[in-house]
Each structure stands twice: as C-alpha cells, then as structure tokens.
C-alpha positions as CSV (number, residue, x, y, z in Angstrom):
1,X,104.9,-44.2,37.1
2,X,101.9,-46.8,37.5
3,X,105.0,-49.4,37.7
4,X,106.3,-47.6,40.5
5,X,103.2,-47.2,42.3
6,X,102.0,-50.8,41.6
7,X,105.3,-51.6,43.5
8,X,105.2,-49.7,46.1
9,X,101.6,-50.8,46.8
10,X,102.6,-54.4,46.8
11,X,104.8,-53.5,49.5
12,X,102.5,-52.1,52.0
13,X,100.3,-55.2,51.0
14,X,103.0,-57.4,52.3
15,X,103.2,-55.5,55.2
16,X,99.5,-55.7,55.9
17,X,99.2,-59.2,55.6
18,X,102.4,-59.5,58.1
19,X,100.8,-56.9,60.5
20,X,97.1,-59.1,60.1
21,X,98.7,-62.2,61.4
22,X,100.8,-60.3,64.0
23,X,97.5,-58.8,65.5
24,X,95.9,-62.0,65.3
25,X,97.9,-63.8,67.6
26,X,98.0,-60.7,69.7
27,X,94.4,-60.6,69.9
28,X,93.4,-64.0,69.5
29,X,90.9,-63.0,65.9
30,X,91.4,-60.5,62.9
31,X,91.4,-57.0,62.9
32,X,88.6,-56.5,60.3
33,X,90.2,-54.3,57.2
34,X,89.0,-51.4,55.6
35,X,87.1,-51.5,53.1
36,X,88.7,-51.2,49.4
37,X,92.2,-52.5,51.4
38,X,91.6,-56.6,51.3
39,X,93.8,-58.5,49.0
40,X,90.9,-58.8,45.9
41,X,89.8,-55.1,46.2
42,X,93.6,-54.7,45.8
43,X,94.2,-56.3,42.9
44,X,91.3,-54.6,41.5
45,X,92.3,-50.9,42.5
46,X,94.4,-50.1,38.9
47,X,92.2,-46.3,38.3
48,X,92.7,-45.5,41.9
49,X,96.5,-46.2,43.0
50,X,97.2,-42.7,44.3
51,X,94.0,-42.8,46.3
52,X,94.6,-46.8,47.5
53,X,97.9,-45.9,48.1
54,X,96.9,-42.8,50.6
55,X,94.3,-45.2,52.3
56,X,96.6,-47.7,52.8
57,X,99.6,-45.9,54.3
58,X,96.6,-44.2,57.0
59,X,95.6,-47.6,58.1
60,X,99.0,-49.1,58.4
61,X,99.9,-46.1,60.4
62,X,96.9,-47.2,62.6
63,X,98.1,-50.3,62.9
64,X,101.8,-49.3,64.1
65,X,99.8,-47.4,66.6
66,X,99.3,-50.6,68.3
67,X,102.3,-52.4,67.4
68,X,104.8,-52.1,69.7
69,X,108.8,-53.1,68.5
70,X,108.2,-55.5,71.5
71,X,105.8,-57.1,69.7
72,X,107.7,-56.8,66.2
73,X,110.2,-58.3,67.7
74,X,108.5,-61.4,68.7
75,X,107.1,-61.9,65.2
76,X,109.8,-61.9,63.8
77,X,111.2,-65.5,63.6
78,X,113.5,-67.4,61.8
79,X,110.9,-69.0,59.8
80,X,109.9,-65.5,58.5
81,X,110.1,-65.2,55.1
82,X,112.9,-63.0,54.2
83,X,111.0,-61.3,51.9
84,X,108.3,-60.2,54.3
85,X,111.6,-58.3,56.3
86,X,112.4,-56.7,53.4
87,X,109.0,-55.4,52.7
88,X,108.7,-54.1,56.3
89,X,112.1,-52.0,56.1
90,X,111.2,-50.9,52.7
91,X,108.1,-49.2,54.7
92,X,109.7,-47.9,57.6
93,X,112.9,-46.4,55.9
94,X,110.4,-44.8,53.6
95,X,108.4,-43.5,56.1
96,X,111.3,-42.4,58.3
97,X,108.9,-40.7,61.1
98,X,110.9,-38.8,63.5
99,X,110.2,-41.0,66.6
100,X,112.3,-43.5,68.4
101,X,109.1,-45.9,68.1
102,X,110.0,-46.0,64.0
103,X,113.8,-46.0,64.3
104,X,113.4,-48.9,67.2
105,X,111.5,-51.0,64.7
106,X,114.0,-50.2,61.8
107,X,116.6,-50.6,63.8
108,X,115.6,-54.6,64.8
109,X,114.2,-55.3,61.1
110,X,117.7,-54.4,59.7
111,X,119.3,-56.4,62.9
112,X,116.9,-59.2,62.0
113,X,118.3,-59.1,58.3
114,X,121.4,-59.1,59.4
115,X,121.1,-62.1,61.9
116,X,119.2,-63.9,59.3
117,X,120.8,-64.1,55.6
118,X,119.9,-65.9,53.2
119,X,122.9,-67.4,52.5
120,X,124.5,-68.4,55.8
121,X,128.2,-66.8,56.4
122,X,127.5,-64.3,53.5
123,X,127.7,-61.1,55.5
124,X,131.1,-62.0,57.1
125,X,132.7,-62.4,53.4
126,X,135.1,-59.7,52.5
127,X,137.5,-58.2,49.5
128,X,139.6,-55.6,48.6
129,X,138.9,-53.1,45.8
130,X,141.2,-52.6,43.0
131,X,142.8,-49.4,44.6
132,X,143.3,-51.4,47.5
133,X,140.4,-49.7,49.9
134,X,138.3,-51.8,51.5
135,X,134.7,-52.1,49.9
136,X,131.1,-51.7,50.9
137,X,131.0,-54.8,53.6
138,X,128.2,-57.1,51.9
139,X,125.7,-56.4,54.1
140,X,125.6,-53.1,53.2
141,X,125.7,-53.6,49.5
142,X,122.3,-55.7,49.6
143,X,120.4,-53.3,51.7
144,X,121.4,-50.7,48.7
145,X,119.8,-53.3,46.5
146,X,116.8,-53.6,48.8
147,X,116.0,-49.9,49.3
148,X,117.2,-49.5,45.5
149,X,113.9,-48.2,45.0
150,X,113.4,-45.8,48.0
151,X,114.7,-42.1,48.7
152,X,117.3,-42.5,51.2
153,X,118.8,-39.8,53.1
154,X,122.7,-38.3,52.5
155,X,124.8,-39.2,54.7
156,X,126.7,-35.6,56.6
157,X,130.0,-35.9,57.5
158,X,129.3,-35.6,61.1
159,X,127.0,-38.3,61.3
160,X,130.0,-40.3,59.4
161,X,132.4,-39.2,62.5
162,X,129.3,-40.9,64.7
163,X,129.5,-44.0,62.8
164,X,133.0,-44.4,63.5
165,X,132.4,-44.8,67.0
166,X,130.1,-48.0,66.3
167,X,133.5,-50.2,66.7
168,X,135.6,-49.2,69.6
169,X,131.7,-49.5,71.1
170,X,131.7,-53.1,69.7
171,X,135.1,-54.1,70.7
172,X,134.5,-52.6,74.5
173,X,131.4,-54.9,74.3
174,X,133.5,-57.8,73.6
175,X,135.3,-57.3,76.6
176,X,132.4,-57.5,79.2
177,X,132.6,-60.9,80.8
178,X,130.2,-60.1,83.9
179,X,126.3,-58.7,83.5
180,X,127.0,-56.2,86.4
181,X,130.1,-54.6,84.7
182,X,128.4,-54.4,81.8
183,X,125.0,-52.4,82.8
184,X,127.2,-50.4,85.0
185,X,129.6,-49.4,82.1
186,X,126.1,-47.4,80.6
187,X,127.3,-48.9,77.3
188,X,123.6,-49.4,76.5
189,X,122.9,-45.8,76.6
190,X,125.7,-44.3,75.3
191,X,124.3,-46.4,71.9
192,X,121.1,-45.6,72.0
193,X,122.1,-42.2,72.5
194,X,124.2,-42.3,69.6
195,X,121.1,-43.5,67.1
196,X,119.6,-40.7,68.2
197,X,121.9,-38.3,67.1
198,X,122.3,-39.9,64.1
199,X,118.3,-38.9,63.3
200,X,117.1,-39.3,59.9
201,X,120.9,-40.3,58.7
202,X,120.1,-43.3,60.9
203,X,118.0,-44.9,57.2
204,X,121.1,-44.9,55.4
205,X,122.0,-48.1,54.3
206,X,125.5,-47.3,55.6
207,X,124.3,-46.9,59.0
208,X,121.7,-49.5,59.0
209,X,124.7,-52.1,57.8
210,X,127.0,-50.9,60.3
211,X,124.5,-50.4,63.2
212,X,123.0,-54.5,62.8
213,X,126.5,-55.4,62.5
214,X,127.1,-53.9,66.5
215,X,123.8,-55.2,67.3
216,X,123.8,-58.5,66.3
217,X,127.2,-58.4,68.3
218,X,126.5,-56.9,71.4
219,X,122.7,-59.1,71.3
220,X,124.8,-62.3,71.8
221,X,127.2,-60.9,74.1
222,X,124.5,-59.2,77.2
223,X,122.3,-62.4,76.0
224,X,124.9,-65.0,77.2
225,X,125.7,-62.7,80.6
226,X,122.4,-62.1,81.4
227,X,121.7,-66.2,81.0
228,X,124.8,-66.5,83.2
229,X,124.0,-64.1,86.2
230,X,119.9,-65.4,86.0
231,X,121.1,-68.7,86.4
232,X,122.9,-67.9,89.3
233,X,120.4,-65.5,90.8
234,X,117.8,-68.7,90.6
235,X,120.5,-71.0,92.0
236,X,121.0,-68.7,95.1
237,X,116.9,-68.8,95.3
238,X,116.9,-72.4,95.3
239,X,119.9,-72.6,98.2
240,X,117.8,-70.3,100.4
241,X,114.7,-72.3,99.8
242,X,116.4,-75.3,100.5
243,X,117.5,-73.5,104.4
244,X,113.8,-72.5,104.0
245,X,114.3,-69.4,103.7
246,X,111.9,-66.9,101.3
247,X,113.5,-63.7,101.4
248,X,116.6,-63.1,99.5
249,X,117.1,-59.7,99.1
250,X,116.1,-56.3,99.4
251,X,116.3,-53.6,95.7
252,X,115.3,-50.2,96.0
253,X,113.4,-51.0,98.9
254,X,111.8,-53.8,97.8
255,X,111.9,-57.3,99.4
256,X,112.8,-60.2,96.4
257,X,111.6,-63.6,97.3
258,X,112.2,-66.8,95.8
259,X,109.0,-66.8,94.1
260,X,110.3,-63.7,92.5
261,X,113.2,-64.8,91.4
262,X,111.6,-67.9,90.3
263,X,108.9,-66.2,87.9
264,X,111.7,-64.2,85.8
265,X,111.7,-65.9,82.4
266,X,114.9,-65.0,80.6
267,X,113.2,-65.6,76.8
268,X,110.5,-63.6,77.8
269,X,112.6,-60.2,79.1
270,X,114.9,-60.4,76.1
271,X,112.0,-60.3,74.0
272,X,109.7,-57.4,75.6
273,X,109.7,-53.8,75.1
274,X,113.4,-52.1,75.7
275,X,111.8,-49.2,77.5
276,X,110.5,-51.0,80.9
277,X,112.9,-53.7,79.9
278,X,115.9,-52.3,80.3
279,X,114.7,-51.2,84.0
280,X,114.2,-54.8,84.9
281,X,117.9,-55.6,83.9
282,X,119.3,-52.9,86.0
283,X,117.0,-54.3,89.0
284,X,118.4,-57.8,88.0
285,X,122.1,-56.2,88.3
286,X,121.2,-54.6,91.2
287,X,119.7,-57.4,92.8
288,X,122.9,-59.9,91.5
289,X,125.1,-57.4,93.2
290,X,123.5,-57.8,96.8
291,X,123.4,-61.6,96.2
292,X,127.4,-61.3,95.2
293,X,128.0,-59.0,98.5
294,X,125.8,-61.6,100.6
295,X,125.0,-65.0,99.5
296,X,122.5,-67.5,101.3
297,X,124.2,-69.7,103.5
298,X,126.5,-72.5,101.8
299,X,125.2,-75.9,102.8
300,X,128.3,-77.4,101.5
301,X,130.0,-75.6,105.0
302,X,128.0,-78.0,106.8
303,X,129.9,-81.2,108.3
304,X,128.3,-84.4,108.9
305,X,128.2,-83.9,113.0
306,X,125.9,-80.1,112.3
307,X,123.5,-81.4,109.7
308,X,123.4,-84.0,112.6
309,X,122.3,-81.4,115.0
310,X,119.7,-79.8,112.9
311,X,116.2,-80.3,113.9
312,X,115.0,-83.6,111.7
313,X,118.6,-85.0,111.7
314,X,120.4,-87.3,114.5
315,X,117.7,-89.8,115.9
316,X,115.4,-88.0,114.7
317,X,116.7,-88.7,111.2
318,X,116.9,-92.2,111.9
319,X,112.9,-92.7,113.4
320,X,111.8,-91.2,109.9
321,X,114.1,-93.8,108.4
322,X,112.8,-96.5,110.0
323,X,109.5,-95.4,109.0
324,X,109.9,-96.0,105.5
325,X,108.3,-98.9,103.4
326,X,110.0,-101.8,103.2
327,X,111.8,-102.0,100.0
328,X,111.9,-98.0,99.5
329,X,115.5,-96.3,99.7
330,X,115.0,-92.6,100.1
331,X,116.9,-90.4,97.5
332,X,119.9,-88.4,99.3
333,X,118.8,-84.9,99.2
334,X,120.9,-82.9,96.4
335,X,123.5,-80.8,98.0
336,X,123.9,-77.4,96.6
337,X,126.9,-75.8,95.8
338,X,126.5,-72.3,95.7
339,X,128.8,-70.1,93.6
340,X,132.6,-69.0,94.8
341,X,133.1,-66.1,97.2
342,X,133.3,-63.0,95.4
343,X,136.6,-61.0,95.4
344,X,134.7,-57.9,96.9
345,X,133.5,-59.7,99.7
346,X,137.4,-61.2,100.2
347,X,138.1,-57.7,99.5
348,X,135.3,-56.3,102.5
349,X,136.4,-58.5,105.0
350,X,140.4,-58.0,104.8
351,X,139.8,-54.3,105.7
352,X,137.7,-55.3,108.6
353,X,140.9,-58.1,109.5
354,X,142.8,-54.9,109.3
355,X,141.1,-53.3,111.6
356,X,141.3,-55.8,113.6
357,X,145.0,-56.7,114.0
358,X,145.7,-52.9,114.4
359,X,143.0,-52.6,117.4
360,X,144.6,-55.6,119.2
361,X,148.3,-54.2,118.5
362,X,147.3,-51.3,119.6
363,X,146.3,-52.7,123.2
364,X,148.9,-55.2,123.7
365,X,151.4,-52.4,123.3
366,X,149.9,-50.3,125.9
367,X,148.6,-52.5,128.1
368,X,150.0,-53.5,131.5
369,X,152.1,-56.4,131.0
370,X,150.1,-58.3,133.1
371,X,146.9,-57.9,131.6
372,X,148.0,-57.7,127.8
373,X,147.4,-61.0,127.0
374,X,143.2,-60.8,128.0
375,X,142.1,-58.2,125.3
376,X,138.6,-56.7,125.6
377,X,136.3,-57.0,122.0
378,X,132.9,-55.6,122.0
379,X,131.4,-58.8,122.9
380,X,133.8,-60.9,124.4
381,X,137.5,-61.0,125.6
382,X,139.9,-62.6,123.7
383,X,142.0,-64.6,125.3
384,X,145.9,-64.7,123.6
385,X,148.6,-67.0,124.5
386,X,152.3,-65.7,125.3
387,X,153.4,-66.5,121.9
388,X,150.3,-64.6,120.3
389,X,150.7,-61.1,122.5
390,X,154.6,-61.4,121.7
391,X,153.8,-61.3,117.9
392,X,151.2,-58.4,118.5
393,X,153.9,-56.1,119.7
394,X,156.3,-57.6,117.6
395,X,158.9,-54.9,115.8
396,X,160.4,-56.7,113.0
397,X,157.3,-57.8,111.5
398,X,158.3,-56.0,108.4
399,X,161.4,-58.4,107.8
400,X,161.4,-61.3,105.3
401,X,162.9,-64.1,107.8
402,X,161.2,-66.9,109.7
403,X,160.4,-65.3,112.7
404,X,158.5,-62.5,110.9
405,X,156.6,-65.4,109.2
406,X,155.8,-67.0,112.7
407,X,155.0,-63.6,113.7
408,X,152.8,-62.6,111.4
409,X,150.6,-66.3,110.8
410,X,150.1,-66.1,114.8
411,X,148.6,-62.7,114.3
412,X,146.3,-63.3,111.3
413,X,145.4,-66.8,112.8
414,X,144.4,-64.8,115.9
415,X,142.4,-61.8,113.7
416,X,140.6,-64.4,111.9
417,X,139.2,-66.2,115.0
418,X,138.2,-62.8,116.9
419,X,136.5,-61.8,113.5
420,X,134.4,-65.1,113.7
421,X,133.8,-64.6,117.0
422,X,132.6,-60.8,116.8
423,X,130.0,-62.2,113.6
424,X,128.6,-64.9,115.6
425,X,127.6,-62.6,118.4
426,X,125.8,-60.4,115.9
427,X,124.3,-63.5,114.7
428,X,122.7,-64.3,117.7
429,X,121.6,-60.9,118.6
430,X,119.7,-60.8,115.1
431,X,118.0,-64.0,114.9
432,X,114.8,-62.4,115.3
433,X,115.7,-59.9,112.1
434,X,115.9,-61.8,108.9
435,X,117.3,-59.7,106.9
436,X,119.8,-58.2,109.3
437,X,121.0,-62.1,110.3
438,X,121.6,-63.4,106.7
439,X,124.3,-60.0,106.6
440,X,125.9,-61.6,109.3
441,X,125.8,-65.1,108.6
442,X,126.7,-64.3,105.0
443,X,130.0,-62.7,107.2
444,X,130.6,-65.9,108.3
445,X,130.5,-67.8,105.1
446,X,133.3,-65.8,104.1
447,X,135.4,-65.7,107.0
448,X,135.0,-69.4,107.0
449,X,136.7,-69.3,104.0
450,X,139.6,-67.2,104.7
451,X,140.2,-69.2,107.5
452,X,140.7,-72.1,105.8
453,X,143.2,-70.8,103.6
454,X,144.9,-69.2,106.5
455,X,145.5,-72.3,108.4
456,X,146.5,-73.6,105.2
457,X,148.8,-70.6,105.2
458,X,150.3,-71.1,108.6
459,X,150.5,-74.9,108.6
460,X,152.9,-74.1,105.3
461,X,154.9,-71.8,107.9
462,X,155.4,-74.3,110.7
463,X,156.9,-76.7,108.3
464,X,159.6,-74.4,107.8
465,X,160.0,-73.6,111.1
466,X,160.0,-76.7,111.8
467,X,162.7,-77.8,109.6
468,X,164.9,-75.2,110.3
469,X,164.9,-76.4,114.0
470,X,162.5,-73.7,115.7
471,X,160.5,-76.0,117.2
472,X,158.8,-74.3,119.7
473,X,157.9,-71.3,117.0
474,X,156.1,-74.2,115.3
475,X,154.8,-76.1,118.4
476,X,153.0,-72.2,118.8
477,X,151.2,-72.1,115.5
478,X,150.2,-75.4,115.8
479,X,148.2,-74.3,119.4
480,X,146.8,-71.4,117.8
481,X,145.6,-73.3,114.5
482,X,143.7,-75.2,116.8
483,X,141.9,-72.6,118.6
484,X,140.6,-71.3,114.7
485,X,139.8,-75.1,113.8
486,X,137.7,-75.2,117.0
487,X,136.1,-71.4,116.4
488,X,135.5,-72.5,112.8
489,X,133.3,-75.9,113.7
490,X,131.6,-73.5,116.3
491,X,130.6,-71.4,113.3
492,X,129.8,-74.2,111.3
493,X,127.3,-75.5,113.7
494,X,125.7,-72.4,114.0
495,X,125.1,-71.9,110.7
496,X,123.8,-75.0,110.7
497,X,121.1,-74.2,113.4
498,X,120.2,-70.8,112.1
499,X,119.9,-71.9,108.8
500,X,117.4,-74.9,109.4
C-alpha cells in the first residue's frame, strides 16, 4: 500500500515540477509552493503520505485553475520528456473531473503521445491475432501499460457504437481540400460533440487510442488548409496595398484591413485556446469567402499603355527616372499575381450573362424593325450590327450546325461587352464608395476573364466558318470580336485609374 502511494505521489511530483516551469514562463518568476510540497520536504514525507498526498492533489487543482489547455498545449513540445506526458495523463485520467476543461487537456496529452513516440513509426505497426481478429492497435496497448496502475472506467456498449463513428469522421476529414468546405461541413463540432457524449468512457485507453489517432489526423489536415487559405488571405492584403488600398473586406459588420490581415499569426491561432479559437477561424472562412466572391483588383490585367496612364507613370515615370543617381538601377516593382477566379464567381456572372442575352432577345424580337438593332440598357444603348440582331432573334439556335455556332458566339460576344459596359457605369457612379466600387471592379476582373476565353471561343468558330466557305459569317465575328477587344482595353484602363 505505501508502494502504491509512494508512486502515485511521485507522479503528482512530476506533474508539479512540469506545471512550476509552465507558470514560470507564463509569469515571468515561480509560483512559490506550499509548504511541506517542495521536492526535499517530499522526499521526507514517508509518516504522512495520505496527508501529502491530499495536499498535493488541492494545490495541483489550484494550479489547473490557471492553466488553461491553451497553455498546456504550448508547453508541450517535442523536446518534452516523454515521461513528464505520461505523468500528466496518469493525473488527469485519474482525476477524470466532469468538465470539458479536464477532458480538453486529456484529450491533447494523449494526442501529444500519440504525435510523439518514442520509437518513430511504432504506432502505425500492425498484426493479426491468432484467430485472425485484428489486435489492440499499439497505441492503445501502451497507454494500458501506462495507466496500468490507475482505475479506468468500462467501456458501455453504446459508447463502443460512438467510437465507431471516429473513422468515417476521419476519412470525411481526408477528403476536405479547401478551409471553407471544411468549417462549413461543422465536422469540428459534430467531434467535439461526440467526446462529450462519450463522458467519463472518454479515459478509456480504448478511446483515448482511437480518439489521438483522429486527432493527430484531422490536426495535419485543417493545419495545412488553414496555412493555405492565410497565405492567400495575406497575398490578397498585399495586392490591395500595392493599389493602395487598406480596406479589404467587411465580416459581420466589421471592416478588415490589411493591417488586420497582416497581424494574424498562423503558429499563434493553432496554438491558443479552442474556445475563442475556433471563432476566429470561422471569421477567417468567412472573411476568405468574401475575398473568393470579390478579389482586389489583378494588376497582372494591366497592359503596358494603362500602367502608362496611371498617375506616376508615362513622363512622369521617366522625370523620376532621370532623377536617379548615377550608377543606381531601380528594381522593377514585383508584379502580383493574385489567385485564379473562383468558379462561383464564373458561376455568378454566367446567370447575370443569362439575363442578359434573354433581355436583349427579348427586345430585338419585339421591336420595330427599324429600331431593333439600337437596344436600350440601363445606362447606355447598345448598339448591334445586322449580323448581331439577326442572331438575337435567331430560331435554330438550338441546332448543332455552323450557323447555330455563328449565331450563338455573335450573341455571347455581344452579352459579354454589354455586361462590361453595364459594370463600368456602376464603377464610376461609386468611386466615391469604397467598398461598394471594389464589388464592381471585382465584376470586371471576372468579366475580363470570360471575355478572353470567349473571343478565344469565337475566333475557334470563324476558323471553321471560314473553312467551310462562309466567309461573310466569319468576316461578322471577326467585327464583333473587335468591338469586345476594344470594350475590354476600356476596362483595363479603367481599372487601372481607379485602382491607383
């Protein structure tokens, strides 16, 4: 019995010294300990172990009073002594106090284990039994050995039926390949949720094994998505500062700037509490979602002749230049290339296109035939050439030959250019409104887009037509192409002017 209780005070000794050092750097200078508790009254207290032992469990309770799993986490290292983890899940499992608090720290001590054997690669090693069942996985066989000496709970079988769920969880994890589709799947929830049904099962080594295993598995997966979707969240701060911008979004009501974005440090969110840390993720999907739906300005849009036209380029480019110390050559500034056009803004803007066409068909078809080809938009009238109107009220624009091809390039070359149009307006009504400005211009980026792809599109079409001898059909996609090059470099230069 003294064995015993020599044992387990050695334990909460270990655990002491780890929590000293753990408060010290917290705090910046020890926590001063009780009397009777320090290490030589300890290994002096043989008459009084029930009464030492008592003591000691009330301070260490104190102490995980002020220990938060934020800051267990954080201690724990890779250069902590395996040992010292073992100590500290030997305490908590004995404990087991009914609290999230003390299943949270269990929960990352075992995770830690897990993460860090002793022998690399020995948890993944595996076996058959003689009957052919698969055994205890290894992991789970050494934290029997470590809590050998503790009174675990049973295991019920419906808290067996919740364990089972622990790998379709872990293989729907795997699948995640964006940090958006992740949070929103409430994955992270749904498990934590799950621990807590599992409540004082959850210190079974059979659920501690299985429950690091998912851990340590989902850890590396929202760990390299989060990196991924931060790194593009800064790089869409740095584009907007470069157009001087300082605004780039607005999340549950709140502006984010680029000093925002810049302050997050990922090392430092992964590591803090989970309560108010899982908060800040969401606001980082949320915010990553805006930035996919509206992304700052591309630079890379820019050709040679806008940059030009910016204020500070042109002559007044080359006066600076000329200013220069003899000798010096200037760096070219870096040119940032902003992540790809996200399919639900593709997505967005085809149902506008839609629109579109059908509101032009729509008046072409009714329209006196001398005034169908003039079309009035909200801002503008859009002008359409013979060809163009003919295609709007086309009938067979359903059939797979070359004149439905013809017929329906002319009219998506013609949507396109009116959408640009329509975008640019807004743009410079809202000049004076930041945030309302960047929606539009953000418009344009993507239209931009498309409409490079869809003279790509049509120029494919003319070559057929023009090989199979229509060469007027061609001579007519070729007129209107040009109208959406020069509607596109109108864009382009406005862009460039708004965003300088």
């Amino acid at each position: 019995m003294a064995e015993d209780l020599r044992f387990e005070l050695s334990i909460l000794a270990t655990v002491q010294g780890f929590y000293q050092k753990l408060m010290r750097d917290s705090l910046g200078g020890d926590v001063p300990i009780p009397a009777g508790l320090d290490e030589d009254a300890l290994r002096h207290s043989e008459g009084e172990l029930p009464e030492t032992l008592s003591r000691m469990y009330r301070w260490l309770h104190l102490l995980d009073m002020a220990i938060t799993p934020a800051m267990l986490r954080q201690a724990l290292t890779p250069e902590t002594d395996s040992e010292v983890a073992e100590a500290l899940l030997r305490y908590f499992v004995r404990r087991r106090a009914p609290s999230d608090v003390n299943r949270d720290k269990t929960d990352l001590i075992a995770t830690f284990l897990y993460r860090h054997p002793r022998v690399p690669g020995q948890w993944q090693q595996s076996g058959y039994g003689l009957d052919g069942a698969l055994p205890l996985s290894p992991f789970e066989i050494a934290l029997i050995e470590i809590l050998a000496d503790t009174d675990v709970p049973s295991l019920p079988e419906e808290h067996v039926q919740l364990l089972r769920r622990f790998d379709p969880l872990r293989e729907e994890a795997s699948r995640f390949h964006d940090f958006n589709a992740l949070m929103d799947s409430g994955i992270v929830g749904r498990v934590r949720e799950l621990k807590q049904w599992l409540d004082s099962s959850f210190y079974h080594p059979g659920v501690l094994a299985t429950v690091a295993a998912y851990n340590a598995a989902f850890g590396a997966k929202f760990d390299a998505l989060f990196a991924k979707a931060l790194t593009e969240i800064k790089q869409f701060g740095q584009a907007l500062e470069e157009m001087g911008g300082t605004i780039l979004s607005t999340v549950d009501g709140v502006e984010v700037t680029v000093e925002h974005v810049a302050a997050i440090e990922q090392q430092e969110m992964l590591q803090a509490d989970y309560t108010s840390t899982l908060e800040k993720f969401r606001r980082v999907s949320r915010l990553k979602k805006e930035l996919d739906r509206r992304p700052p300005i591309r630079r890379s849009l820019m050709t040679p002749a806008s940059r030009a036209a910016r204020p500070g380029g042109g002559a007044a480019a080359a006066a600076k230049a000329a200013r220069v110390a003899p000798g010096s050559v200037p760096l070219p500034a870096p040119v940032f290339q902003p992540p790809a056009i996200t399919a639900h803004q593709i997505s967005a803007e085809e149902g506008k296109l839609r629109r579109v066409e059908e509101s032009i068909r729509v008046f072409v078809r009714v329209a006196d035939p001398k005034y169908r080809q003039v079309v009035p938009m909200r801002f503008f009238n859009l002008t359409l050439t013979v060809p163009e109107a003919d295609a709007y009220s086309a009938t067979f624009l359903e059939e797979k030959t070359l004149r439905a091809d013809v017929a329906r390039s002319l009219i998506r070359l013609v949507s396109v250019s009116a959408r640009i149009s329509t975008e640019l307006e807004e743009l410079k009504r809202s000049q004076s409104m930041s945030s309302l400005w960047k929606l539009h211009a953000d418009a344009v980026v993507v239209l931009l887009d498309m409409a490079g792809t869809t003279i790509e599109e049509a120029g494919s079409v003319a070559k057929q037509a023009e090989q199979g001898g229509a060469g007027v059909a061609a001579k007519t996609i070729h007129e209107s192409v040009q109208k959406l090059r020069t509607r596109s470099d109108a864009a382009v230069k406005t862009l460039a002017n708004v965003g300088s």
